[in-house]
C-alpha positions as CSV (number, residue, x, y, z in Angstrom):
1,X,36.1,-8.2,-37.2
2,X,34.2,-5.4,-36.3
3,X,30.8,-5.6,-35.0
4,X,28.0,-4.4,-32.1
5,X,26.6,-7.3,-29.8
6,X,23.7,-8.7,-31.1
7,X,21.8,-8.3,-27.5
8,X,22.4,-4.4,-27.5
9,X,19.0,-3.0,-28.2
10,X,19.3,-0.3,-30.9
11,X,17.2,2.4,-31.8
12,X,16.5,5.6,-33.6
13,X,15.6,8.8,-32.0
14,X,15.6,10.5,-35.2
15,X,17.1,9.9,-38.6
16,X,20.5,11.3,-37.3
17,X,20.2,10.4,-34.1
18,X,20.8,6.3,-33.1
19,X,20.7,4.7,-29.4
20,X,22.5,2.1,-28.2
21,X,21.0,0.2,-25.4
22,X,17.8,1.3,-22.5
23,X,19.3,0.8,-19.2
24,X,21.7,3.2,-19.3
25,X,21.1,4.3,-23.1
26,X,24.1,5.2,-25.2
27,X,23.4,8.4,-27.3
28,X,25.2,9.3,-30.9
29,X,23.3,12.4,-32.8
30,X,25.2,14.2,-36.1
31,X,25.5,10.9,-37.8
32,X,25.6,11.4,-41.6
33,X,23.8,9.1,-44.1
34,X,27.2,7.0,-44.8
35,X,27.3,6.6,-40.5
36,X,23.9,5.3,-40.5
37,X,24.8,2.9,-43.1
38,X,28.2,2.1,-41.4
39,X,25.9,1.7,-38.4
40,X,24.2,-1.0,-40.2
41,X,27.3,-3.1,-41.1
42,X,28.3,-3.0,-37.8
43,X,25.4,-4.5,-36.9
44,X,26.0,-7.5,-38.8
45,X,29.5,-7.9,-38.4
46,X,32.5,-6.5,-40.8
47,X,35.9,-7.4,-41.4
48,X,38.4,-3.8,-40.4
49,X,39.5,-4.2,-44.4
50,X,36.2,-4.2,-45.4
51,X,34.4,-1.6,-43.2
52,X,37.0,0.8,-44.0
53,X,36.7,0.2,-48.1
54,X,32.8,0.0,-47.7
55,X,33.5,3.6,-45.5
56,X,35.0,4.9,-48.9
57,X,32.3,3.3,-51.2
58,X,29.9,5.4,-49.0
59,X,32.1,8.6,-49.4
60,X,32.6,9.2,-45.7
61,X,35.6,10.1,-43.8
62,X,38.3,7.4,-42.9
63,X,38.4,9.4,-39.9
64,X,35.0,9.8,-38.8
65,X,34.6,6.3,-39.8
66,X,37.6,5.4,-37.3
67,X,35.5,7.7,-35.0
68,X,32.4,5.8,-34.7
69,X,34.5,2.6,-34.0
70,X,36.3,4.0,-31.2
71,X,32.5,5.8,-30.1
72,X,30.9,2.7,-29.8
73,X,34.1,0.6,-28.3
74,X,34.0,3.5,-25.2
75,X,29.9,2.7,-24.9
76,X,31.1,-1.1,-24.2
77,X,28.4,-1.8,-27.4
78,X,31.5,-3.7,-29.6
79,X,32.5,-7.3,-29.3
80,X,36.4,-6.8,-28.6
81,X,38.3,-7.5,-31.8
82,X,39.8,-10.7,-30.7
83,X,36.6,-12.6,-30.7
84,X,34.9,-15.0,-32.8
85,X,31.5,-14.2,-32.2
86,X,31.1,-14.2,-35.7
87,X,30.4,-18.3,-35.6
88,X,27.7,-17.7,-32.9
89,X,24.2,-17.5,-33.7
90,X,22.2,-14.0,-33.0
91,X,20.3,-16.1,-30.2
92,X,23.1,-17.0,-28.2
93,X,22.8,-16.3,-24.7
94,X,26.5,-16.1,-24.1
95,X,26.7,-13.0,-26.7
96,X,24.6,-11.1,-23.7
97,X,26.4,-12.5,-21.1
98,X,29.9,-11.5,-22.7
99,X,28.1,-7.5,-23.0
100,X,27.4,-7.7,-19.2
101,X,31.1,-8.8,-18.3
102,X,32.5,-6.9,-21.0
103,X,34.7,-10.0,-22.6
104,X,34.8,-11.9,-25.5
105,X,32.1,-14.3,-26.4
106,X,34.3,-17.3,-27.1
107,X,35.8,-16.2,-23.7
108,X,33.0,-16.8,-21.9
109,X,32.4,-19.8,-23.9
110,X,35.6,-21.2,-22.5
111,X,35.8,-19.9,-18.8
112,X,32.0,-21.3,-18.3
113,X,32.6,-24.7,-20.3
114,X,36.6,-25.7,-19.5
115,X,35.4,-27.1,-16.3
116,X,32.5,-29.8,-15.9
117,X,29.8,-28.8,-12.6
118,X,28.3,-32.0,-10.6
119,X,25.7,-31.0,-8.7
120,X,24.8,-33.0,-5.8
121,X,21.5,-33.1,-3.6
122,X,18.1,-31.8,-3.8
123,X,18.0,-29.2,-6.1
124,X,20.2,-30.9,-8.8
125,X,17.9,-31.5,-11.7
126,X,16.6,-27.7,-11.4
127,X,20.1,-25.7,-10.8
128,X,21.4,-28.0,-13.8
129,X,18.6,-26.2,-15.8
130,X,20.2,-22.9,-15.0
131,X,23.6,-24.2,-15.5
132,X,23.0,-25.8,-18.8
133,X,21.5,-22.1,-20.0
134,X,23.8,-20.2,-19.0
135,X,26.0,-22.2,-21.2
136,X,28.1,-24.3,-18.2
137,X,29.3,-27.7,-18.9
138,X,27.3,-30.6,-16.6
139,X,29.6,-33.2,-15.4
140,X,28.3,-36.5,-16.5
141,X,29.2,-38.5,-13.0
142,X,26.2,-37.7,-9.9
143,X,28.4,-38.7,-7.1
144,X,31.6,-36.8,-6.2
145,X,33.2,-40.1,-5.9
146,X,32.9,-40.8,-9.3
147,X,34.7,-37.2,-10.3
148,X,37.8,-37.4,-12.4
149,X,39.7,-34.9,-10.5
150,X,42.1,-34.3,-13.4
151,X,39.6,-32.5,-14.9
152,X,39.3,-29.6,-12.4
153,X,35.7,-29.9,-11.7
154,X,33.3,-28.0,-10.0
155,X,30.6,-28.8,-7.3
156,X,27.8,-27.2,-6.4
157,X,26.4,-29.0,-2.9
158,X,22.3,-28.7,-2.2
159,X,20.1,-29.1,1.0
160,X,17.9,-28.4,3.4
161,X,17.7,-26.2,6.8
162,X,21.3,-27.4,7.2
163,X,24.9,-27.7,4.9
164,X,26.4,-31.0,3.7
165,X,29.3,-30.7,5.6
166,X,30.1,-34.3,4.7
167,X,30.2,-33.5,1.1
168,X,32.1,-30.2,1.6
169,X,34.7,-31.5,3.9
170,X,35.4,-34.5,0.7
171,X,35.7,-31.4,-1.4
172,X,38.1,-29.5,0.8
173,X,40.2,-32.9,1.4
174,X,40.7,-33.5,-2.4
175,X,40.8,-29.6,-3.1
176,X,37.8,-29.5,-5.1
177,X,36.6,-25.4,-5.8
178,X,32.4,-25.7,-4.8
179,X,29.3,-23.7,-4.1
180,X,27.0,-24.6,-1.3
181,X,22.9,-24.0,-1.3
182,X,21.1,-24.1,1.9
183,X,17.2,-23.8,1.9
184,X,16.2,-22.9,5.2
185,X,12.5,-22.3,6.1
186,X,12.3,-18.4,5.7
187,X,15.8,-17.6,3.9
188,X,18.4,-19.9,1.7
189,X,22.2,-19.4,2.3
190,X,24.6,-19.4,-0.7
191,X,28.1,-19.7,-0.6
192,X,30.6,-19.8,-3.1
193,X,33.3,-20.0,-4.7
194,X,35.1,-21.7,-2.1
195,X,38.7,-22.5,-3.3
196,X,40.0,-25.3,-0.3
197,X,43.3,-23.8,1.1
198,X,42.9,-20.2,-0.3
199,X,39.4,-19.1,1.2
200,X,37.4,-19.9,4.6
201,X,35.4,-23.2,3.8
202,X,31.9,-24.4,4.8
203,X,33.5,-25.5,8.0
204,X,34.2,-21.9,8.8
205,X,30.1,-21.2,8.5
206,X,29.7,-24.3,11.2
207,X,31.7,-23.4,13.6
208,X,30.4,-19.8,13.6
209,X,26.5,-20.9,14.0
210,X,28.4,-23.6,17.0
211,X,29.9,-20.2,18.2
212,X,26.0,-18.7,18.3
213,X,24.1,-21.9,19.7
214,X,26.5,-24.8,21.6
215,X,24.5,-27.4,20.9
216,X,24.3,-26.6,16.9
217,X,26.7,-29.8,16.2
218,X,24.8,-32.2,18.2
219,X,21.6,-31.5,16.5
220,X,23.0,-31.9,13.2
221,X,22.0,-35.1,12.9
222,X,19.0,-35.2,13.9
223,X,18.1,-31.9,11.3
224,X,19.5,-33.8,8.4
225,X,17.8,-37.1,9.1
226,X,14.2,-34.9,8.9
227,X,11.8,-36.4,6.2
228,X,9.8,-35.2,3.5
229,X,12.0,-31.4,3.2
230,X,11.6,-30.7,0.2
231,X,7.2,-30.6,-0.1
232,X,7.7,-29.0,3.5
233,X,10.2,-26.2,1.9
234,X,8.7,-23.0,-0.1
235,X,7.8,-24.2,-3.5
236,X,10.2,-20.8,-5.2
237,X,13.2,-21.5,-2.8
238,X,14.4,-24.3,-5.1
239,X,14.5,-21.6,-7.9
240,X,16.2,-19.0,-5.7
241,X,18.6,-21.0,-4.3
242,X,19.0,-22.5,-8.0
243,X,19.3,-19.3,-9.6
244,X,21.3,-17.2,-7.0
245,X,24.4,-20.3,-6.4
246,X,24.7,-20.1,-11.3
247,X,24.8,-16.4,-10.3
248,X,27.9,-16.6,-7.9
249,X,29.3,-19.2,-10.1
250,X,29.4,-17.6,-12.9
251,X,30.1,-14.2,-11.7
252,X,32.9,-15.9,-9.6
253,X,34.3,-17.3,-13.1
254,X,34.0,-14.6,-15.6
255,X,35.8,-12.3,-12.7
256,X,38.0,-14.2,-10.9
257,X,39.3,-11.0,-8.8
258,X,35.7,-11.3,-7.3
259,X,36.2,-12.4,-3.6
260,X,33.7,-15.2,-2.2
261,X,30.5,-14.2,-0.9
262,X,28.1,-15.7,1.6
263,X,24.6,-14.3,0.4
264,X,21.4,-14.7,2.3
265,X,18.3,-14.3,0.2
266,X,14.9,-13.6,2.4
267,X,12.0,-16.3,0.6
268,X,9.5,-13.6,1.4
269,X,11.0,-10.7,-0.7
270,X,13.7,-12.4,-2.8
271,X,16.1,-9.8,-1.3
272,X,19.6,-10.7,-0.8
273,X,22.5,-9.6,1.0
274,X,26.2,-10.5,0.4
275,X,28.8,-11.0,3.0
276,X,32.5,-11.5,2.0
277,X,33.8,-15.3,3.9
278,X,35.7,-14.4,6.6
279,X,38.2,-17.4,7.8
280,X,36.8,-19.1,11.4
281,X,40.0,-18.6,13.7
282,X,39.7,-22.5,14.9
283,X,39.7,-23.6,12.0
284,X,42.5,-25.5,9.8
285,X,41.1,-24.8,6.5
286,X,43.7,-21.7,5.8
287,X,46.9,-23.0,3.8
288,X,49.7,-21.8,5.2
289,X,52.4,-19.7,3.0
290,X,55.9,-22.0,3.5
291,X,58.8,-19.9,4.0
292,X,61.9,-22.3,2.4
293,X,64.5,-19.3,3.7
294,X,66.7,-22.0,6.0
295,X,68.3,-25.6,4.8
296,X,66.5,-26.9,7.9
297,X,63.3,-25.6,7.2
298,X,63.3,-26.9,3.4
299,X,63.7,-30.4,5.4
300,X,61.1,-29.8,8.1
């Protein structure tokens, strides 16, 4: 099946002359009648058998024809071949999100919707809005306790001025991959995808701020047990912190070679800044690699 992503904004700079998208516009000029009207098949979707014999109805060259395929496949305007975008509707959101990551719409479809997200805390009802979407899968349990593990879900952890470390040390026990939201009073902290045993962990981010201020730990407590947070916090952070943690997440999932980040975002500006997670040199979270070289080591 040939055909252009719906989302790709097309249009004519002259008769001859088509463009394929605005932020960074795709140019194609020369283009004969038959292209133009090749154009418009491709813009609906056509089998290869059939744009090639509509190619010859239209008297145009098989090769020029082949051309314009392989034109528009370098300008990352095509759906790759192996896709069934064909059963999505024209409205689908994940047909823009598969042009941004360059993959397959039923890809997508799959690496967004294999595993259900819980989201705990505050800003649950709102960041399940963004999940839902951006075509995720919402786990149908609220607690974490309730998870069924076996279905390798997801957790996104929400709160205010400080993290849920009980939550995310739960997670890390039961080696549950989650994102964390923070909403502070003039910035949010994100942090995600933490994958327990393979990247630093929340824990990591305590101990640092214990590093910066002793007495951080002891006034834990007393931080979390603060009433009335959320009419206190900014009235956009639970949309920033909302919309930045689906970001990571989905970015995190759609390209997996991605490494975590820890991004700040200023509520005065909406700026953020990413840092990569760094591992906290007191803290257990790293797996270690086992080296079954020796008899006695295999037992050990």
């Amino acid at each position: 099946m040939f055909r252009i992503f719906p989302s790709v904004p097309i249009t004519w700079r002259s008769p001859s002359c088509v463009q394929f998208g605005v932020d960074d516009p795709v140019l194609i000029d020369g283009l004969l009648p038959a292209d133009v009207a090749l154009v418009g098949e491709l813009q609906m979707g056509v089998g290869s058998a059939q744009y090639y014999s509509r190619a010859q109805d239209l008297g145009a060259d098989l090769g020029r024809a082949s051309s314009l395929i392989t034109l528009l496949g370098e300008a990352g305007v095509m759906v790759p071949d192996d896709s069934d975008a064909v059963k999505m509707t024209k409205s689908s959101p994940l047909l823009a999100t598969a042009q941004i990551f360059t993959l397959s719409p039923d890809r997508v479809s799959r690496l967004l919707g294999d595993s259900p997200i819980l989201v705990v805390g505050p800003l649950r009802a709102i960041t399940e809005q963004y999940l839902s979407a951006s075509g995720f899968a919402i786990a149908e349990q609220h607690r974490v306790e309730d998870l069924d593990l076996l279905s390798s879900p997801l957790v996104i952890t929400t709160s205010y001025l400080v993290p849920d470390i009980h939550t995310a040390t739960w997670l890390t026990d039961r080696e549950v991959p989650h994102c964390q939201v923070v909403i502070g009073e003039y910035s949010l902290e994100v942090t995600g995808l933490i994958q327990p045993g393979a990247t630093p962990c929340a824990i990591c981010d305590c101990l640092r701020k214990k590093d910066a201020d002793d007495s951080w730990l002891d006034q834990y407590p007393q931080i979390r047990a603060l009433p009335d947070r959320e009419s206190l916090s900014d009235p956009l952070s639970r949309a920033l912190g909302a919309l930045n943690v689906v970001q990571i997440l989905r970015r995190s999932l759609l390209r997996p070679d991605t490494a975590p980040v820890h991004r700040n975002v200023s509520l005065a500006t909406g700026i953020g800044t990413d840092e990569t997670l760094a591992f906290h040199p007191r803290c257990q979270c790293r797996a270690s690699v086992p080296h079954f070289d020796l008899v006695h080591e295999q037992a050990q």
